[in-house]
N, CA and C atoms as an extended XYZ file, in Angstrom:
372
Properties=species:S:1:pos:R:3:atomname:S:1:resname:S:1:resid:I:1 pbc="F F F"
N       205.734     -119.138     -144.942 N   UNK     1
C       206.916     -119.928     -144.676 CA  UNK     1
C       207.341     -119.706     -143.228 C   UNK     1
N       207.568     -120.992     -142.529 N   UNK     2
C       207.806     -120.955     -140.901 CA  UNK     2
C       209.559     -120.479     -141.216 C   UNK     2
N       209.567     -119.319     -140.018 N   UNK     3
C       211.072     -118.930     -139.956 CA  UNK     3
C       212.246     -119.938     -139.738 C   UNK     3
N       211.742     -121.415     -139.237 N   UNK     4
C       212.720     -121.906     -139.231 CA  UNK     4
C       212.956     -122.767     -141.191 C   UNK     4
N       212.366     -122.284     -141.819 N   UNK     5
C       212.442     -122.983     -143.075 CA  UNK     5
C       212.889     -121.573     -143.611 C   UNK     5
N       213.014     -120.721     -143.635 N   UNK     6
C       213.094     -119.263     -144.307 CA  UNK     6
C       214.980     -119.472     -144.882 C   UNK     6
N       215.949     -120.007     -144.290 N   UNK     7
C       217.695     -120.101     -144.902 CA  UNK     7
C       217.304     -121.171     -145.136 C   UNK     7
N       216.553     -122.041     -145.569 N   UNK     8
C       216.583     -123.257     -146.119 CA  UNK     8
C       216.151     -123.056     -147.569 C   UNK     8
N       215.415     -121.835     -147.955 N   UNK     9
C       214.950     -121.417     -148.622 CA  UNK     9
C       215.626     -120.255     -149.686 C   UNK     9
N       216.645     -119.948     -148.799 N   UNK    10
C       217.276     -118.786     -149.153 CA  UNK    10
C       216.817     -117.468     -149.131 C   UNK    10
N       216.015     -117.411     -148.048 N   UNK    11
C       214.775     -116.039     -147.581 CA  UNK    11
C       215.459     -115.574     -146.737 C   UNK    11
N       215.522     -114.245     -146.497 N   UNK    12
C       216.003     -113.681     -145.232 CA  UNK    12
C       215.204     -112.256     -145.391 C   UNK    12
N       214.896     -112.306     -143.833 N   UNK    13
C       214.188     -110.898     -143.522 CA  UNK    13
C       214.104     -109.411     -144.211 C   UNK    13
N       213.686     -108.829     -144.585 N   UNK    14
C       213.911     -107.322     -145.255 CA  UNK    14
C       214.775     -106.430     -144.868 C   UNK    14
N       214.677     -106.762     -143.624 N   UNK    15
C       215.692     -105.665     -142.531 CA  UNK    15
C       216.862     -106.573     -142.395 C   UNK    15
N       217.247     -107.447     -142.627 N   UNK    16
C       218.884     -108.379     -142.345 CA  UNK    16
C       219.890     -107.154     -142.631 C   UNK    16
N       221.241     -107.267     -142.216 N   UNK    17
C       221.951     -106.695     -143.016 CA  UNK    17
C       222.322     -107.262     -144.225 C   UNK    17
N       222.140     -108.553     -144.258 N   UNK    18
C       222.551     -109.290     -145.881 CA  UNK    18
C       222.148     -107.815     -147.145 C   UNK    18
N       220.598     -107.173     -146.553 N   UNK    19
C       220.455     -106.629     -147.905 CA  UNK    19
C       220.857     -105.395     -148.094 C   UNK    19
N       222.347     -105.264     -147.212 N   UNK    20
C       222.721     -103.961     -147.277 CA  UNK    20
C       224.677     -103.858     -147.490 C   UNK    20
N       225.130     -103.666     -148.220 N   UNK    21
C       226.342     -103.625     -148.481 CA  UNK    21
C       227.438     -102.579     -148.010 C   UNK    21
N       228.062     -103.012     -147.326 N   UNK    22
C       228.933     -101.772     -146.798 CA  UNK    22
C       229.776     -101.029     -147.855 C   UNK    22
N       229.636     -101.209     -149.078 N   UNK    23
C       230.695     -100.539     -150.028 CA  UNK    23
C       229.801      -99.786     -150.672 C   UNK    23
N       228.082      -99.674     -150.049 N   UNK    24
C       227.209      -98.602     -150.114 CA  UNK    24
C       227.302      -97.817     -149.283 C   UNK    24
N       227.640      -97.905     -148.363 N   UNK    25
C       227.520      -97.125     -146.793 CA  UNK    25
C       228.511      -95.881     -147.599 C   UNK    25
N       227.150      -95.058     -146.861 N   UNK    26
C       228.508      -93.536     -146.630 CA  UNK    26
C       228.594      -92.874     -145.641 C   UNK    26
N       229.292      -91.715     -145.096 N   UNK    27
C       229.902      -91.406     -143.688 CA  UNK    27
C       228.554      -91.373     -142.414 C   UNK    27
N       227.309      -90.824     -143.340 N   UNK    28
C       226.520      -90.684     -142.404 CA  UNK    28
C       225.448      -91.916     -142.070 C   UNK    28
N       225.633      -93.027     -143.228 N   UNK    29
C       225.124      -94.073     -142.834 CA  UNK    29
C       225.897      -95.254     -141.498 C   UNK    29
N       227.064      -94.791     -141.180 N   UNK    30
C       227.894      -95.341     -140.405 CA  UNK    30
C       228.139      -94.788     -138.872 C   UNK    30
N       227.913      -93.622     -139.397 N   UNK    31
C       227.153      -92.404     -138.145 CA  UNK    31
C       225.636      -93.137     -137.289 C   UNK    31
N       224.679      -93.009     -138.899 N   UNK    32
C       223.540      -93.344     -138.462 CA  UNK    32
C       223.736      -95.127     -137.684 C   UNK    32
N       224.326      -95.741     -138.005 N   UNK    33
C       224.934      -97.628     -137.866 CA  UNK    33
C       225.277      -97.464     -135.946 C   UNK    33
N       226.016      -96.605     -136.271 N   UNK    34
C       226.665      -96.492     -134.437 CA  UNK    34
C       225.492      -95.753     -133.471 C   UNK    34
N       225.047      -95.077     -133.962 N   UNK    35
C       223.724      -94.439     -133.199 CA  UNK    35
C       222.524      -95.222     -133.043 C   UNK    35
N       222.647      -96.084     -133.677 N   UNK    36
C       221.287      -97.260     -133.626 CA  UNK    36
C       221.661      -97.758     -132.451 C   UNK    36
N       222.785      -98.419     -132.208 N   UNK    37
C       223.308      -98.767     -130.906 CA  UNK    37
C       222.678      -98.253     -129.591 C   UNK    37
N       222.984      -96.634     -129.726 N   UNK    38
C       221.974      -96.211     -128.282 CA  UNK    38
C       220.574      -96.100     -129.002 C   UNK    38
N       220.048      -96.418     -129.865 N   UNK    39
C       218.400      -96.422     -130.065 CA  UNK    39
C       217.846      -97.629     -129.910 C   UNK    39
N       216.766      -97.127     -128.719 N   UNK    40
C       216.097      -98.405     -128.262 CA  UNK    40
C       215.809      -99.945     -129.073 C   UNK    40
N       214.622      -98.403     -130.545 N   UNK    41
C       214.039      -99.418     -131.770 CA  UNK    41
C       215.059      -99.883     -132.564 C   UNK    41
N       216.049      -99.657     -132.818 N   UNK    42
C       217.351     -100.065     -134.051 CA  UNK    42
C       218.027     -101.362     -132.789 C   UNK    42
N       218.184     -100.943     -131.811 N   UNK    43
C       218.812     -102.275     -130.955 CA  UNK    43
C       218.146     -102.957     -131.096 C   UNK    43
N       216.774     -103.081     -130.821 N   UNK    44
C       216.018     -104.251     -130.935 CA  UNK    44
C       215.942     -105.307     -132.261 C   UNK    44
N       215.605     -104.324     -133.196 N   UNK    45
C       215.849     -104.971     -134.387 CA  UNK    45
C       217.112     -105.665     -135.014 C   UNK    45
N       218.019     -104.853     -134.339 N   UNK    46
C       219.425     -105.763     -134.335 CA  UNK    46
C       219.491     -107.071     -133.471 C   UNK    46
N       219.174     -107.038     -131.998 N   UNK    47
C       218.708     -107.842     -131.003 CA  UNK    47
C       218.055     -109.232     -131.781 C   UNK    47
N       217.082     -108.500     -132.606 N   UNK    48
C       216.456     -109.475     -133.276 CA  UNK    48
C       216.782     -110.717     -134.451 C   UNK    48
N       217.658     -109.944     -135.129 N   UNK    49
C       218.140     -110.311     -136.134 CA  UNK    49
C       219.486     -111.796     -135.861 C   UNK    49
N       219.914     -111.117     -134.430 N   UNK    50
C       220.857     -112.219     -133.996 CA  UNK    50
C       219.987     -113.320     -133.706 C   UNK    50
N       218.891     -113.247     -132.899 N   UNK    51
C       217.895     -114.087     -132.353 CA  UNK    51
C       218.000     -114.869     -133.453 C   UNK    51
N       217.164     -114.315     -134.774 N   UNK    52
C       216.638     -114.813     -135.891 CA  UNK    52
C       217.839     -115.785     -136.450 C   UNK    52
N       219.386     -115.425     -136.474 N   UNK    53
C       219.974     -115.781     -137.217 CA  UNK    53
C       220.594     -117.067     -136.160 C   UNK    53
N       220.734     -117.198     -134.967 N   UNK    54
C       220.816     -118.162     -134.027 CA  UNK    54
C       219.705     -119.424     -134.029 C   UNK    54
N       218.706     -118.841     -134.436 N   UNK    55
C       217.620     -120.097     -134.950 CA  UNK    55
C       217.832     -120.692     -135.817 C   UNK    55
N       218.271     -119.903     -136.996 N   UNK    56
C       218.708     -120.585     -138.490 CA  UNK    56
C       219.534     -121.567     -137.760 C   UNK    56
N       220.783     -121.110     -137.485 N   UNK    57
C       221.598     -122.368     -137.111 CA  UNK    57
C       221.737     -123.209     -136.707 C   UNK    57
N       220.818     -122.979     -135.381 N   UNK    58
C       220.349     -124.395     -134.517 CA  UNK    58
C       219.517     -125.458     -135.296 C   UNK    58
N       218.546     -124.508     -136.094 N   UNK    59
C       217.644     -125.794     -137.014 CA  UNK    59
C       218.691     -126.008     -138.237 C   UNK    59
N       219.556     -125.308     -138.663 N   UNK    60
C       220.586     -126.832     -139.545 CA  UNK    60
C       221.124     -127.503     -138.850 C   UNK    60
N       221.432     -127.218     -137.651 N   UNK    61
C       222.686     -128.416     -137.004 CA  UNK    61
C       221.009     -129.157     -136.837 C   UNK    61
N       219.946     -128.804     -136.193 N   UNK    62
C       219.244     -129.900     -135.784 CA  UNK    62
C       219.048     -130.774     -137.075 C   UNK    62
N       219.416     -130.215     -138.544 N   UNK    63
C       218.725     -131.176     -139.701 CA  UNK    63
C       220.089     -131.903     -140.031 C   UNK    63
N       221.185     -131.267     -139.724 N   UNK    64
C       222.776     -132.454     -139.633 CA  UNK    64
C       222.750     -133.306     -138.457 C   UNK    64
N       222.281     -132.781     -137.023 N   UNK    65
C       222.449     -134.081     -136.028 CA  UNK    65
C       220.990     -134.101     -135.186 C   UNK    65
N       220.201     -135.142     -136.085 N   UNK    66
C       218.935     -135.082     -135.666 CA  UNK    66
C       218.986     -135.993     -134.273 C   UNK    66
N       220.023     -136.195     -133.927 N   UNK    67
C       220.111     -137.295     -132.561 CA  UNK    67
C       220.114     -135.925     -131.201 C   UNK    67
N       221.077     -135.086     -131.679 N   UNK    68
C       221.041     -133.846     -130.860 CA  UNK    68
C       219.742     -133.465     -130.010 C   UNK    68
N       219.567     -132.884     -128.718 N   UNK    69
C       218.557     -132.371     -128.390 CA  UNK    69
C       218.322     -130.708     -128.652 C   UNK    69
N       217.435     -130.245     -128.513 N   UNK    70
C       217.435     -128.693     -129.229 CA  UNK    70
C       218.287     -127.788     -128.118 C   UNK    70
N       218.402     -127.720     -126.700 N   UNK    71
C       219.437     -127.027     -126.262 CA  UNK    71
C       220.883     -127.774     -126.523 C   UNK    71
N       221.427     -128.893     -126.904 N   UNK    72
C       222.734     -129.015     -127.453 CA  UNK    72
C       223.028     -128.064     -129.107 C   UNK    72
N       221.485     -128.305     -129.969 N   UNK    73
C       221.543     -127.390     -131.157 CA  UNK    73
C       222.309     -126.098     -130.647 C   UNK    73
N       220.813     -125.432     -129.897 N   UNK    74
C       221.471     -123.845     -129.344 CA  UNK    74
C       222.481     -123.910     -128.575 C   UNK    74
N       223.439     -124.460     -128.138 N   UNK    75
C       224.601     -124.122     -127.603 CA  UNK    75
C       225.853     -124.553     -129.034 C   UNK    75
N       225.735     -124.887     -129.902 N   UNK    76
C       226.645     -125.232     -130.857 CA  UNK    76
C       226.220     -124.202     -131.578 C   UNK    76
N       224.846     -123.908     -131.542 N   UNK    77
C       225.000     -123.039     -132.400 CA  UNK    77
C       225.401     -121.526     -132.627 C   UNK    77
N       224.974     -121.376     -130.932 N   UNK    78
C       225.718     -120.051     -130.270 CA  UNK    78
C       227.028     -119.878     -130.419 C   UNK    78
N       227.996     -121.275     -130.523 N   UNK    79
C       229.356     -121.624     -130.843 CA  UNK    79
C       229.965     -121.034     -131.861 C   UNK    79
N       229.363     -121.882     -132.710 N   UNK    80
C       229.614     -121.128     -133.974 CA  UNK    80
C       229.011     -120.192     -134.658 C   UNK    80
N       228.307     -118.922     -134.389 N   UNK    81
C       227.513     -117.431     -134.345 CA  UNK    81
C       228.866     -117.128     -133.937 C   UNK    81
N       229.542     -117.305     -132.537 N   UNK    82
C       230.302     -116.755     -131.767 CA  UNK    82
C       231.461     -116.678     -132.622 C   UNK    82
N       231.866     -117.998     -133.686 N   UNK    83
C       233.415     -117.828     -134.086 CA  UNK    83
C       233.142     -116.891     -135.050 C   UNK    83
N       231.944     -117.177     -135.738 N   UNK    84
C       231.941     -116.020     -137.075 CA  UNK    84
C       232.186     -114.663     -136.713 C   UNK    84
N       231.313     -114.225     -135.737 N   UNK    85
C       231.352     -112.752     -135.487 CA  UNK    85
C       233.015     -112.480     -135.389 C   UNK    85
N       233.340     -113.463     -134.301 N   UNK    86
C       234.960     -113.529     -134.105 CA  UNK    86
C       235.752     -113.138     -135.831 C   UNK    86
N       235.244     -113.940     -136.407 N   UNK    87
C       236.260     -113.523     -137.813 CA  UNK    87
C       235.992     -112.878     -138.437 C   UNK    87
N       234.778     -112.128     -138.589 N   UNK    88
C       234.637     -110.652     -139.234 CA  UNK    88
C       235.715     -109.875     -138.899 C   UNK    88
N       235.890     -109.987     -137.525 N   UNK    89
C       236.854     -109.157     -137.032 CA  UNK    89
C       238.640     -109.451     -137.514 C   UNK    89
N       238.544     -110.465     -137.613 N   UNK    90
C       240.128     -110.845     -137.322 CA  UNK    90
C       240.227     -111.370     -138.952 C   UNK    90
N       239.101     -111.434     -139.514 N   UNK    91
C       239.826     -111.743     -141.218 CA  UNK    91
C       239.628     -110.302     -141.972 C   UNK    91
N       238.753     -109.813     -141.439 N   UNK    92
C       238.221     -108.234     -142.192 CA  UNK    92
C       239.893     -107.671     -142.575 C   UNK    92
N       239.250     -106.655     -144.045 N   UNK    93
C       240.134     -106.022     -144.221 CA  UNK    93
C       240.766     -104.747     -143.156 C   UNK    93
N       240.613     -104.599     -142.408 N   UNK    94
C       240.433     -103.428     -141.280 CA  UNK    94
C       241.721     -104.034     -139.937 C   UNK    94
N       241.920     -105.132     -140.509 N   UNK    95
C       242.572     -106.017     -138.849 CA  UNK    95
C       243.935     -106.718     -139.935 C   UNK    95
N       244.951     -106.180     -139.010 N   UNK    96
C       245.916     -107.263     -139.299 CA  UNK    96
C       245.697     -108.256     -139.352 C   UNK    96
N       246.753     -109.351     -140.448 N   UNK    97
C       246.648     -110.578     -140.074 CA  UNK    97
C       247.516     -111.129     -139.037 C   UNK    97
N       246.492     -111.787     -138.110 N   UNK    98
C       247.570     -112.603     -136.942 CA  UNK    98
C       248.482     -113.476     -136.829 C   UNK    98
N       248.154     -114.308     -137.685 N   UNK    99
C       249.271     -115.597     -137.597 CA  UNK    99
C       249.402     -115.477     -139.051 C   UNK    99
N       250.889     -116.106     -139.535 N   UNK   100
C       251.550     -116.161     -140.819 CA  UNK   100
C       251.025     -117.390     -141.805 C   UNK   100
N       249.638     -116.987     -141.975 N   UNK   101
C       248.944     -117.861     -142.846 CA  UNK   101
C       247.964     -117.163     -144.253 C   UNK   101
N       247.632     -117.905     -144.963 N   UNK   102
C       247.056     -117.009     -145.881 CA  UNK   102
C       245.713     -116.648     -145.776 C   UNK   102
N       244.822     -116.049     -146.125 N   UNK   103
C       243.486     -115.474     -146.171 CA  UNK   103
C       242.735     -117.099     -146.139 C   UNK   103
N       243.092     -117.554     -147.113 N   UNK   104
C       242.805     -118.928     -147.680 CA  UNK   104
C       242.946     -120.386     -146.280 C   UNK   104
N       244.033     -120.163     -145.935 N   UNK   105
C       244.124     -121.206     -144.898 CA  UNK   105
C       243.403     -120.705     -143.345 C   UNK   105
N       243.218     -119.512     -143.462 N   UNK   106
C       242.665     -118.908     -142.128 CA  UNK   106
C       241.094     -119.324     -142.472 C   UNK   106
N       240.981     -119.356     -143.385 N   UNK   107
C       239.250     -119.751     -143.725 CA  UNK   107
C       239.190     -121.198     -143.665 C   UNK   107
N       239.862     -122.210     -143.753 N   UNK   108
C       239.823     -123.278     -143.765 CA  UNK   108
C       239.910     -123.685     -142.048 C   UNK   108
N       240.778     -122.914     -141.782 N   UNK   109
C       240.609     -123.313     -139.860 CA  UNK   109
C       239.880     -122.489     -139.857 C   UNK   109
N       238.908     -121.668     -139.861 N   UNK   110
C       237.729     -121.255     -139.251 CA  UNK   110
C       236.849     -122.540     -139.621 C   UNK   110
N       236.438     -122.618     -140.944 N   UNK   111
C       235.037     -124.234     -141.470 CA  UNK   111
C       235.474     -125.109     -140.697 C   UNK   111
N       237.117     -125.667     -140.330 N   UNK   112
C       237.041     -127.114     -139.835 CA  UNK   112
C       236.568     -126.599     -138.143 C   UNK   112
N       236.867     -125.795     -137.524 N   UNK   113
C       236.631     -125.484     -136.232 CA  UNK   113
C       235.033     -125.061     -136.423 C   UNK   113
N       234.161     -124.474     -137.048 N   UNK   114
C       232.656     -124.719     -137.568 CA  UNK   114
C       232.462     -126.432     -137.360 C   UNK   114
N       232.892     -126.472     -138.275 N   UNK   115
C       232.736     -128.597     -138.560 CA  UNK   115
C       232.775     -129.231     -137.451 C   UNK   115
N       234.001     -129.251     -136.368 N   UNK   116
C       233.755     -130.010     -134.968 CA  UNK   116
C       233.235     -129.300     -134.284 C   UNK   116
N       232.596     -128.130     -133.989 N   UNK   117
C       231.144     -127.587     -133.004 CA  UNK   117
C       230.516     -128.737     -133.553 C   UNK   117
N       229.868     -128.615     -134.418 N   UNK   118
C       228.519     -129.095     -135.354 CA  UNK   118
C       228.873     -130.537     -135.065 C   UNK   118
N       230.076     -130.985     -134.886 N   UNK   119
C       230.125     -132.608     -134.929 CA  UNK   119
C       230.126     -133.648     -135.863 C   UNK   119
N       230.418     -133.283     -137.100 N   UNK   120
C       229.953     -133.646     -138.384 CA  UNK   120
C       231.076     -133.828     -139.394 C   UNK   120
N       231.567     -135.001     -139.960 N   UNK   121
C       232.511     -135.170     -140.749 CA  UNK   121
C       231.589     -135.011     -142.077 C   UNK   121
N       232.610     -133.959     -142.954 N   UNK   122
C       232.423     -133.545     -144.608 CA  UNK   122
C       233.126     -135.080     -145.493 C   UNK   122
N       232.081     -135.213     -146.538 N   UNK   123
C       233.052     -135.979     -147.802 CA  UNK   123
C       232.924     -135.234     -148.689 C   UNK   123
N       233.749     -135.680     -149.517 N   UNK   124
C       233.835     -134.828     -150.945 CA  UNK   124
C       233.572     -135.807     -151.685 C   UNK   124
């Protein structure tokens, strides 16, 4: 299976973090998490994984806006990589909430701000 068909598939790499749950993690796996950081081989593979997961995205937006050229893909798609990481942070349990909205409506302006990167009106 070509990697760009692999989230179309619902495949993801062995090493993703998908297959690792933080409510497994214990003190020294979080130890070991931050120390990968200065390790050459663990950066890379992290390095990688963004790579990997920046492709996924570009080839769905390329299969939602097949008019798109593939660097407009990768820059929307870098877009929205960029807001997610952004809201790990700012919806995580770990972070105040910022503005006086609910869990629920903060997720809904994150998808519609997803939705106009991508360019793409939803029906129901």
């Amino acid at each position: 299976m070509k990697s760009d068909e692999m989230i179309l598939h619902g495949s993801v790499p062995s090493w993703t973090p998908h297959r690792c749950s933080r409510r497994s993690w214990t003190g020294s796996d979080r130890l070991s998490s931050a120390a990968a950081i200065r390790n050459d081989a663990a950066r890379a593979r992290s390095d990688d994984w963004y790579r990997w997961l920046l492709r996924q995205y570009a080839a769905l937006i390329a299969q939602l806006r097949p008019e798109l050229k593939p660097a407009e893909c990768d820059a929307r798609a870098y877009s929205a990589l960029t807001l997610c990481l952004g809201a790990w942070i700012t919806l995580g349990r770990s972070r105040p909430r910022l503005i006086d909205s609910s869990v629920k409506e903060l997720r809904a302006t994150l998808l519609a701000a997803i939705i106009a990167i991508i360019g793409i009106e939803l029906t129901r």
